[in-house]
C-alpha positions in Angstrom: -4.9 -4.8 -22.8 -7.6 -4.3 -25.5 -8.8 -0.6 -25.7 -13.1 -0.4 -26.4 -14.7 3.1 -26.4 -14.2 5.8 -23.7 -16.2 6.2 -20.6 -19.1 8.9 -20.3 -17.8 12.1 -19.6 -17.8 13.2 -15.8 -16.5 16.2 -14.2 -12.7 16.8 -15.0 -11.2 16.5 -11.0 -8.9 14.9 -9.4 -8.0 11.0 -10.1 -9.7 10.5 -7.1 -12.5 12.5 -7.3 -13.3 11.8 -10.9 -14.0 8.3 -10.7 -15.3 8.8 -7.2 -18.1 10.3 -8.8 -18.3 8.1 -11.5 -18.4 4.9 -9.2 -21.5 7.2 -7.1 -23.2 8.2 -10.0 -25.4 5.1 -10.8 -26.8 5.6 -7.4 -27.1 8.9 -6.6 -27.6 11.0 -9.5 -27.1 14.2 -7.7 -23.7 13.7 -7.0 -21.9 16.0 -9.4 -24.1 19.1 -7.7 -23.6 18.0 -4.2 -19.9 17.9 -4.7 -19.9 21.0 -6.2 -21.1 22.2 -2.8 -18.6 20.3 -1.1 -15.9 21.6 -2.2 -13.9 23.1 0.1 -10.3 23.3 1.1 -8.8 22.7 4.7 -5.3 22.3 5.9 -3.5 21.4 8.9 0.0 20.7 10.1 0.6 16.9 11.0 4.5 17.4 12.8 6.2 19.3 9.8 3.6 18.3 7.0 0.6 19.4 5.8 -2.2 17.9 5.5 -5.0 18.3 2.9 -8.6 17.8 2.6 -10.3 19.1 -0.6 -13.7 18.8 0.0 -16.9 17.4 2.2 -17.4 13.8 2.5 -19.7 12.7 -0.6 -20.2 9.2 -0.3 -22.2 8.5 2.7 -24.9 10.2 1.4 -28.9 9.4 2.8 -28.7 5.8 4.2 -25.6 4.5 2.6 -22.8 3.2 4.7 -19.6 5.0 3.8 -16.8 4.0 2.1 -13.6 2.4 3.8 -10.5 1.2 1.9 -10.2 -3.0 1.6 -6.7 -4.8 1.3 -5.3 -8.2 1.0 -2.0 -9.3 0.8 -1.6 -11.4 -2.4 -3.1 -11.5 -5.4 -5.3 -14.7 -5.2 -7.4 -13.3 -2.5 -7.6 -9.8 -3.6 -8.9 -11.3 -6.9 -11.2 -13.1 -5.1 -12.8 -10.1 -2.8 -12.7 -8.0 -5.9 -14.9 -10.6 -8.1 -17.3 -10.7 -4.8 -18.0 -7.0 -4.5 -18.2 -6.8 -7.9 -21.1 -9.3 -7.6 -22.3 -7.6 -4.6 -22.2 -3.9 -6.2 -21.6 -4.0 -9.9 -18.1 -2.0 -9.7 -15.6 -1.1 -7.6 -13.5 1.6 -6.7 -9.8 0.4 -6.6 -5.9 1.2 -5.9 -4.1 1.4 -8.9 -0.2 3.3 -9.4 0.1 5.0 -12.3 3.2 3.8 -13.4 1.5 0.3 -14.3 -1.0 2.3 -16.3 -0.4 2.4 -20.3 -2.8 4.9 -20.8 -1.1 7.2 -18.1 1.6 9.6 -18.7 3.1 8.3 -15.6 3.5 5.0 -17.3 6.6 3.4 -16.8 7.9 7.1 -15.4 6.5 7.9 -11.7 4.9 6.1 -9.0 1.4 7.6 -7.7 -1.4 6.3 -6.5 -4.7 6.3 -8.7 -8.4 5.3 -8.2 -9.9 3.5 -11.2 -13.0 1.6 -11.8 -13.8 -2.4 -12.3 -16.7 -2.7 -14.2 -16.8 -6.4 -15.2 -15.1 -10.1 -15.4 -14.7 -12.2 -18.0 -12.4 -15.2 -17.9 -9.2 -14.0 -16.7 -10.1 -10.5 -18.0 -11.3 -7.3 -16.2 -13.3 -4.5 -17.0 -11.4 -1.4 -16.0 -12.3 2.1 -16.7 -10.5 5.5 -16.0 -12.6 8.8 -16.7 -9.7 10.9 -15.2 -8.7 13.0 -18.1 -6.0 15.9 -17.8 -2.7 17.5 -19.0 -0.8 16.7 -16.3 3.5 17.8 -16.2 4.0 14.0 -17.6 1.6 15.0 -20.7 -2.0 14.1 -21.3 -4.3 11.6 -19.8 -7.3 10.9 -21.7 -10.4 8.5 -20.4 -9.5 4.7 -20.9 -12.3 1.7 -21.3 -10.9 -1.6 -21.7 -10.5 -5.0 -21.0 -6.7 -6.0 -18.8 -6.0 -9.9 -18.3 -5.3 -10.9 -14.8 -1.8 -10.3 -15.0 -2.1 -6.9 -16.1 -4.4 -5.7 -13.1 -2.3 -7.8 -11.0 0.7 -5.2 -11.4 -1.7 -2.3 -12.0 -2.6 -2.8 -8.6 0.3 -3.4 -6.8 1.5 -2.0 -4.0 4.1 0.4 -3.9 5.6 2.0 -0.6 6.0 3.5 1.5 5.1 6.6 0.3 5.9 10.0 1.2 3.9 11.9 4.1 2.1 14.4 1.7 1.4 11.0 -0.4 0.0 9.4 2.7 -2.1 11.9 3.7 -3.0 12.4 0.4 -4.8 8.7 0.3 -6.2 8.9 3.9 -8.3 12.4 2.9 -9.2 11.3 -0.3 -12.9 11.3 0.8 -12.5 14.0 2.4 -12.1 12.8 6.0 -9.7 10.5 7.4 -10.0 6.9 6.3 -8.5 4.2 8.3 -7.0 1.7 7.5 -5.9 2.8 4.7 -4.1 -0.4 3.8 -1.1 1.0 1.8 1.2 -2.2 1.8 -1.7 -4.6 0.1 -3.6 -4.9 -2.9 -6.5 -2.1 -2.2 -10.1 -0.8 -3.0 -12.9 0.9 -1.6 -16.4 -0.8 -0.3 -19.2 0.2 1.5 -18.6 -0.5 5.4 -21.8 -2.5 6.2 -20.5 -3.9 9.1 -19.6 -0.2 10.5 -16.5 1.2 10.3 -14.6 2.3 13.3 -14.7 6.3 13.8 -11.8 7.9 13.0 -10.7 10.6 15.8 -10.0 14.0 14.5 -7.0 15.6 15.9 -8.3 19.1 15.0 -6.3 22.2 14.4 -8.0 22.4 10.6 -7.8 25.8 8.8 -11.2 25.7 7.2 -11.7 29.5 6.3 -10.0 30.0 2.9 -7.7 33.5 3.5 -6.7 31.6 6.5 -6.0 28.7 4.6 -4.3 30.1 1.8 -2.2 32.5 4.5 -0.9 28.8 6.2 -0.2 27.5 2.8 1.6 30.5 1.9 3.8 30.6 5.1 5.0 27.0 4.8 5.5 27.6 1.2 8.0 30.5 2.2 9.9 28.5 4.6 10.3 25.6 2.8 12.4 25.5 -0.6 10.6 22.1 -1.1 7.5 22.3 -0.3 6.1 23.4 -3.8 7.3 20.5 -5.0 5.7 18.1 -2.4 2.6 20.4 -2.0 1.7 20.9 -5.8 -0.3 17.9 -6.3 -2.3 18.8 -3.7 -2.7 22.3 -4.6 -3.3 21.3 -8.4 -6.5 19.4 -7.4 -8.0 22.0 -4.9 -7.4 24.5 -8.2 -9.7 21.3 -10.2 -12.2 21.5 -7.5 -12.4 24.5 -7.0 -13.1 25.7 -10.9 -15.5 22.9 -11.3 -17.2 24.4 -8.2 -17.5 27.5 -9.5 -18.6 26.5 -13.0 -21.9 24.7 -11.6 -22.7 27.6 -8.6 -22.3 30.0 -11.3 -24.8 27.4 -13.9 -27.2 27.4 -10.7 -27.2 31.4 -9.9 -25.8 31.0 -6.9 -22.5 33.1 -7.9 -22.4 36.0 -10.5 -20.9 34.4 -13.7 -18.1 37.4 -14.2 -16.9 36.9 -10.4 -16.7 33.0 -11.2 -15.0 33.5 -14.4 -12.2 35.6 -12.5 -12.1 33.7 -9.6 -11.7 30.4 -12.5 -8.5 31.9 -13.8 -6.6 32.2 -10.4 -7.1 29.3 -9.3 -5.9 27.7 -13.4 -2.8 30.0 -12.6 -2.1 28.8 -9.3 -0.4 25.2 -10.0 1.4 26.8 -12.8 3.3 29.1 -10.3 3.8 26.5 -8.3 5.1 24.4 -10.9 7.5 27.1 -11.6 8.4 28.0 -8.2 9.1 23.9 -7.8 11.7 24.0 -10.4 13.1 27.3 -9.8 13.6 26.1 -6.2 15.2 22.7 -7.2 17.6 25.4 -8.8 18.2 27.4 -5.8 16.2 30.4 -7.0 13.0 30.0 -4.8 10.3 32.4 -5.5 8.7 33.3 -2.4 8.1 36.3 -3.6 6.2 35.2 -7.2 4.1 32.3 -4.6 3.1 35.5 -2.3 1.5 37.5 -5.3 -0.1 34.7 -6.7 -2.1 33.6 -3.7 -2.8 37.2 -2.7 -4.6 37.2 -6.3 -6.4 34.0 -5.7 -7.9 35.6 -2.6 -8.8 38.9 -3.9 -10.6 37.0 -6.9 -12.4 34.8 -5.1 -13.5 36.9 -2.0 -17.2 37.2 -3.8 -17.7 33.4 -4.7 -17.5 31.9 -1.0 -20.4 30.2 0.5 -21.4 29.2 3.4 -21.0 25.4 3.2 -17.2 27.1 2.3 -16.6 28.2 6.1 -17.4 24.6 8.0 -15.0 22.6 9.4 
């Protein structure tokens, strides 16, 4: 691995939605503003589980075929197909798991998935760039640029399963619609499906308004001891999203600045108490009560910053 000079700042989201954006930006420079729009946060119960989706599709914007997740099974073709869309497209989107990451606080520690971008080839080197930057539970993540040899991105992207449900749904909504397949067993990235992708059918029963989201979170949170836990990634990121959203309606007009400001800070506390409520849990003390306050404040802070584009499915 040879570290050059960070990436260009982009907006501090998710791992998925951070270089999501960066890998849209160079051809569609309204990006950051539109997902700011997007944002929105939507739940439903798959059997037990729920599922997650954190904002409005992005990347099919205008006359660009959307995304769809790639796979191979070894490493000589995925190689391959990754040197040919990089040809085709200049950079790609891929798979990686952050415990094959130096640069991640994960390294070496937990198994997650984690979108990066491929910028380049050289030789038997790759071009690999990470703008996700955070203080995550594992410690801080800052941007990475650099070069990996083949053998490097060879375990950085290799698959790791199965995962867990939330995990799983997780990767399917990470656009913010069901993606299929989604190729979790191979070597993975994301292309543009110019050959048409087969529609995914919605099963319904989304929560789309958010007190009625935040009510369904709430409730499974209460009756299940471990659902913090396997919720909190999830409910970290729509806090990310959300805050960024806020930040750029509030830059535009759109939203009074002090409203945005207060609404900023629930949403910050939110994956804190959850955090808490987690590990208190895992101790038998679960704090139903503590989870209950703080989304009752996330509503009442945020009842004058919704929008429109906020209350579609």
């Amino acid at each position: 691995m040879h570290l050059i000079n960070a990436p260009d700042v982009v907006p501090e989201l998710s791992c998925y939605t951070t270089n999501l954006v960066a890998y849209l930006e160079p051809d569609d420079a309204g990006v950051k503003t539109r997902l700011a729009h997007a944002v929105r946060l939507a739940v439903r119960l798959d059997g037990g589980d729920l599922v997650f989706s954190q904002h409005h599709r992005v990347d099919d914007a205008g006359a660009r075929a959307p995304l769809g997740y790639r796979g191979a099974a070894d490493w000589a073709r995925a190689a391959g197909d990754l040197d040919a869309e990089l040809a085709r497209s200049g950079r790609v989107l891929a798979v990686a798991d952050t415990f094959h990451l130096p640069w991640s606080p994960a390294f070496e520690t937990a198994h997650s998935p984690h979108w990066l971008l491929l910028l380049g080839r050289r030789d038997d080197r790759w071009l690999v760039a990470d703008h996700f930057c955070a203080l995550t539970p594992l410690g801080a993540q800052e941007p990475f640029l650099g070069w990996l040899d083949d053998t490097a991105l060879e375990l950085a992207l290799a698959p790791h399963g199965p995962w867990p449900p939330e995990i799983a749904h997780r990767d399917r909504h990470a656009l913010g619609a069901a993606v299929e397949p989604v190729h979790a067993d191979l070597f993975r990235w994301l292309a543009r499906t110019t050959g048409g992708a087969p529609a995914v059918p919605d099963p319904g029963g989304w929560t789309c308004v958010l007190p009625e989201v935040i009510e369904r979170v709430s409730g499974v949170l209460a009756a299940d001891e471990t659902a913090a836990a396997r919720y909190g990634d999830d409910l970290w990121a729509a806090s990310r999203h959300y805050t960024y959203r806020l930040d750029v309606l509030a830059a535009s007009g759109e939203i009074g600045a002090d409203e945005a400001a207060a609404a900023a800070v629930s949403w910050t506390e939110l994956p804190k108490v959850v955090r808490f409520a987690a590990a208190s849990a895992a101790r038998g003390k679960p704090r139903s009560g503590l989870l209950q306050r703080t989304f009752e404040e996330l509503l009442r802070t945020n009842d004058k910053t919704i929008t429109g584009r906020e209350w579609e499915a």
